[in-house]
N, C-alpha and C positions, 0 to 999 in steps of 0.2 A: 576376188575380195580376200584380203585377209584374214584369217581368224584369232583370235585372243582365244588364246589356250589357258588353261588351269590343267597343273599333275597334280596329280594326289597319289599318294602310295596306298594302297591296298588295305595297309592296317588301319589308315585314315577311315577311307572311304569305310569299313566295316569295323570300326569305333562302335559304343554303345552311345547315344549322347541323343537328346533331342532341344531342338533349337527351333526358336519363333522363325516366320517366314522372312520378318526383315531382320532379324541377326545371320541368318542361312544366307541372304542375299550379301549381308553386309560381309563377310567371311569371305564369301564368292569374289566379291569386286575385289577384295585386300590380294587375295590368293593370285588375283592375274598379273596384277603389279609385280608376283615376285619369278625370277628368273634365274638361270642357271650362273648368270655373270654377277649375282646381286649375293655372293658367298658371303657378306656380312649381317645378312638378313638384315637391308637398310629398313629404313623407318621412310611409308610414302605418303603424299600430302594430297587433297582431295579437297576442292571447293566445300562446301557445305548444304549448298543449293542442288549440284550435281548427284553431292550421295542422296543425297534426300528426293529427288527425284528418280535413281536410280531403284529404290530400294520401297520407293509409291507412296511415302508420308504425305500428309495433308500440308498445303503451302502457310496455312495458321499451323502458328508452332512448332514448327519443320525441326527448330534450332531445340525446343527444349527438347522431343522426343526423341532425337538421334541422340542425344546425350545421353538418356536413358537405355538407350539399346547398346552404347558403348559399354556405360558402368554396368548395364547386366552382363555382357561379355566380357567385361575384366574379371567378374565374379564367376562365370562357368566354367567350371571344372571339365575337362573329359580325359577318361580313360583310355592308355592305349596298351595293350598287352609287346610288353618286348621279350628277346630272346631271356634276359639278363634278369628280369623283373617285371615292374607293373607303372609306366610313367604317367602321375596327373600332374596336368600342367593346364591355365589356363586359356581361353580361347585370343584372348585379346590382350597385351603384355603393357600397351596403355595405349592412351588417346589425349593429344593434348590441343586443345580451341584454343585457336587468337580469331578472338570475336571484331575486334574491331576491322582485319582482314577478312573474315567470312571462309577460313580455312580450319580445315584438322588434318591432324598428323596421327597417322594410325602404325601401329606395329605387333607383329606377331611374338611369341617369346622366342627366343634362341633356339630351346627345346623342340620347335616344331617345323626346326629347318631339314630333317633328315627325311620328311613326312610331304614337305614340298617343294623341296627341289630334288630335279630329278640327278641321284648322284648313283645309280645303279639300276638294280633290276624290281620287278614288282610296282611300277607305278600305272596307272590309266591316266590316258589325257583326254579333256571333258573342255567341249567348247563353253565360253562364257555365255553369250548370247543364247545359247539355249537354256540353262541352266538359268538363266535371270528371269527369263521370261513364263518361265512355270510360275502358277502361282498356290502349288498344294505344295505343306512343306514335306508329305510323302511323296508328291511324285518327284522331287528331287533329289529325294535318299535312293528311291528306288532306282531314278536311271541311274545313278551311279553303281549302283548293285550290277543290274545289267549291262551295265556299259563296261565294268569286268571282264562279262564273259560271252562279249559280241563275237568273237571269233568263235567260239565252240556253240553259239546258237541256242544254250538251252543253260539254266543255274537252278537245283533246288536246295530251297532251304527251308526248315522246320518254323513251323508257324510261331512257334514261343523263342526260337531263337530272331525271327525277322521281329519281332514285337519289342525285343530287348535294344534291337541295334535301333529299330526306329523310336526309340525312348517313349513307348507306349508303358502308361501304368499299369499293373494288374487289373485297378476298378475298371480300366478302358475299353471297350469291346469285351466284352466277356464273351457273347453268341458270338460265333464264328460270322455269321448273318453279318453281321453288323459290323465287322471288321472291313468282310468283301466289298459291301457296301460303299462304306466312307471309308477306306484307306485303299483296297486293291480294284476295284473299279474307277476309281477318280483319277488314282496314279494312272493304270491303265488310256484311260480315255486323253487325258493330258501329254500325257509322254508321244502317244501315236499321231496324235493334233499338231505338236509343238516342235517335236525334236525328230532329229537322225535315223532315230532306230524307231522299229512297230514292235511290241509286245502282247504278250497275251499270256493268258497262264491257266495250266490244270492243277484240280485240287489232286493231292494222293492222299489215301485215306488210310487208318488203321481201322479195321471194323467198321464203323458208322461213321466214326469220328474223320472230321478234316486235321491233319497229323501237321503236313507240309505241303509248299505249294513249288509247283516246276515252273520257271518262267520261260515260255521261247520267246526269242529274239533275234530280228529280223531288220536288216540293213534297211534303210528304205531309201533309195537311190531317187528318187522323185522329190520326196521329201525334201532331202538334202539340197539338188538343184534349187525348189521354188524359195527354201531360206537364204542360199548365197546370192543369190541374182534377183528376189523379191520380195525382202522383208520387209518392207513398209509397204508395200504398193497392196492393194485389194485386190482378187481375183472377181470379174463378173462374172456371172454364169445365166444358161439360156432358164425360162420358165421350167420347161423339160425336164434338164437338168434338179434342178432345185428342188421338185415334184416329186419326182424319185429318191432325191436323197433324204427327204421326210418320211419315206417308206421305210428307211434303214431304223431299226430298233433303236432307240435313245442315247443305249451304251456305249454302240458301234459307231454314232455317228463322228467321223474325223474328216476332217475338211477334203486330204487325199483321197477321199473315194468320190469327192465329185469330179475330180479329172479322170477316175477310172468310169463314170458314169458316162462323162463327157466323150470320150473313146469312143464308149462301145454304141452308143448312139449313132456314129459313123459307119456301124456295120449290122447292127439290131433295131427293130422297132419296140416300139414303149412298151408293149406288150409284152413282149418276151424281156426285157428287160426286170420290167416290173415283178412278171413271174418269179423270176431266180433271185432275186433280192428278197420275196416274201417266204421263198424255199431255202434262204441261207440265213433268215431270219427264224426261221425253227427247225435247223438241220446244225447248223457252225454248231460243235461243239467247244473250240479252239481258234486261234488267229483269223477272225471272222473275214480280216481283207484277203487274206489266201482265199479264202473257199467259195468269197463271192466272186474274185476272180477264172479262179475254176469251174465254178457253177456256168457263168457267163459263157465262157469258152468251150463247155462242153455241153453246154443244157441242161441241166439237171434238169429241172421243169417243165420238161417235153412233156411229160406224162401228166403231170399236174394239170400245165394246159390242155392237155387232147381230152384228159377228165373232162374239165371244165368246159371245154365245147361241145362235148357229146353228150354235158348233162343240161346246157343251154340248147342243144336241139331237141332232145326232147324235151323239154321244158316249151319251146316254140309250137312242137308238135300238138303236143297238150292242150296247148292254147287253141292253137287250128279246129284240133278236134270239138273242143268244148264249143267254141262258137259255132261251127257248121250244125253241131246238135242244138244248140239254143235259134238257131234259123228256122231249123226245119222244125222244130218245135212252136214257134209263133205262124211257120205256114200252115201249120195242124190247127193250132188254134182260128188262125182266119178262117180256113175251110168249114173247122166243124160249126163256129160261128154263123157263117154264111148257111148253111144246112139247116141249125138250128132256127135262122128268121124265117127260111122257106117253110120249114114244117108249121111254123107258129102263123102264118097267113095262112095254111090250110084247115087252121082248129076253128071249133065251132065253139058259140057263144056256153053252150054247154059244157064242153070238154074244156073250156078257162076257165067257167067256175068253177069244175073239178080240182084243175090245178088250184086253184085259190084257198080251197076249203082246208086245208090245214094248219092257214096263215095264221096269227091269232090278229083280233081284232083292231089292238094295238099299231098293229104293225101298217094295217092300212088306211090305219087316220094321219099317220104322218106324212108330214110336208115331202119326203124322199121316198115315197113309197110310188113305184114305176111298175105297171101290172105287169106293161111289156116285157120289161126287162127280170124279173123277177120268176117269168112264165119262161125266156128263152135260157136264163140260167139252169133252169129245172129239165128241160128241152137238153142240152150240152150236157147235163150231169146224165141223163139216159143213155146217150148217144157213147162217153166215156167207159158205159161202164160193159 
């Protein structure tokens, strides 16, 4: 299968600028259109129906609201730092409707030709298809960020400076909490789900403080395959399978770890499985699918488990014991019972009213008042003590 590529040059991709998710989509789709043969930076044309379905507008209104996403992109502005100065220029150079066709014609400025096509060195080339299909307009800044620096596997960058490039406001996130939250966990989770590469990332701190954040970045060759050769199709999977993968922590869950589920199920039972997935659920400090894979492979959870069965045997133990005492315990009681009837057929009419005599007299005008039984209680409490 072919791929539809988009270049971006470097300065592009870490631009300051933020942009709604269908202007970021709308951008994306113009950018693949343009090509190394297209040196006039032509102007391309685009049903109406297709960008708007491209880009996930509601089919009421399609027509006024992509209109509105143009005129905001002919009005944004972005920054881009050159050798020479400081170029603003904006994102979208114009967009012209023939309604009665059901087409627009979209074009970039001139200025933005050196930024996308690739005429030298410093560019990343970013498949479209995955980029479209994100739908956080962080996790799309972000894999671009990463996708920089896929070969060297790891990019740190300063939290106030990643905040600027992702056109986050100062009132935005102010807790760091809450940044990780809704910007680098969601990208995180989406990017790993969706695209090429697996990410994850440590905080570095100054003092207490979260300063900056290191991304690693990890090819994901699985990934890759099940997008080229089955992008629409659904994957099933066994009860098993899908069981386990509810076990993985909420953040971690990405679709590729139920083929690593599915694997290892061919050579592990539930159990052990189970285990290392709940031990890489409070152990992963980083790239959770590394270490569940590792865990897997080497056990982590051996100990965990032999724990856990040696505190279920005795546990069983316990149990055994406790009722073999509650046995012998009711055989005591029958016996001393059985003893206590015998001696009470040997008592004389005197020695029961001995026992009776410090009943009070209440007690033996009642309907539930049992002399027999009231005599062999007294009988059993002698015999106990």
């Amino acid at each position: 299968m072919s791929k539809e590529l988009i270049v971006k040059h470097n300065k592009l991709i870490e631009a300051n600028y933020k942009l709604t998710l269908q202007e970021q989509k709308l951008i994306l789709t113009l950018a693949r259109k343009i090509t190394k043969e297209d040196n006039n930076f032509k102007k391309c044309v685009f049903t109406v129906e297709k960008l708007s379905d491209i880009l996930g507008l509601e089919k009421k209104g399609y027509y006024s609201e992509l209109k509105e996403i143009t005129k905001s992109l002919i009005s944004r502005v972005i920054q881009i730092e050159e050798h020479d100065g400081l170029l603003q220029v904006s994102w979208l150079n114009s967009a012209k409707y023939y309604e009665n066709k059901g087409i627009v014609e979209l074009s970039f400025s001139n200025d933005l030709k050196p930024y996308l096509l690739q005429l030298g060195e410093h560019f990343t080339k970013l498949e479209f298809k995955q980029l479209v299909n994100l739908s956080s307009v962080y996790a799309i800044r972000i894999y671009e960020l990463c996708k920089q620096y896929e070969k060297i596997k790891e990019r740190t960058i300063e939290i106030e400076k990643l905040k600027i490039m992702l056109g986050i406001e100062k009132t935005e996130y102010k807790l760091y909490g809450d940044f990780k939250k809704r910007v680098l966990e969601i990208a995180k989770r989406e990017i790993n789900e969706k695209t090429d590469i697996n990410i994850d990332f440590e905080e570095i701190k100054t003092g207490r403080k979260v300063t900056s954040i290191k991304f690693l970045i990890e090819k994901q060759e699985e990934q890759v395959k099940q997008i080229e050769t089955s992008e629409t199709k659904e994957k099933k999977y066994s009860e098993e399978v899908e069981s386990l993968f509810c076990m993985i922590k909420k953040i971690e869950q990405v679709e590729c770890l139920k083929d690593l589920i599915k694997t290892a199920l061919k050579s592990y039972n539930f159990e052990y499985i189970k285990s290392n997935i709940k031990y890489s659920n409070d152990n992963a400090k980083s790239n959770y699918t590394a270490f569940l894979k590792k865990a897997l492979k080497e056990d982590y959870a051996k100990i965990e488990r032999e724990k856990k069965k040696k505190k279920a045997e005795m546990k069983r133990k316990r149990e055994e014991e406790e009722e073999m005492k509650s046995k012998r315990e009711e055989e005591e009681k029958k016996l001393t019972r059985k003893l206590a009837e015998e001696i009470y057929e040997t008592k004389t009419e005197e020695e029961i009213e001995e026992y009776l005599k410090n009943i009070a007299e209440i007690v033996k005008k009642s309907v539930f008042f049992d002399k027999k039984e009231i005599i062999i209680a007294k009988i059993i409490e002698e015999l106990e003590q």
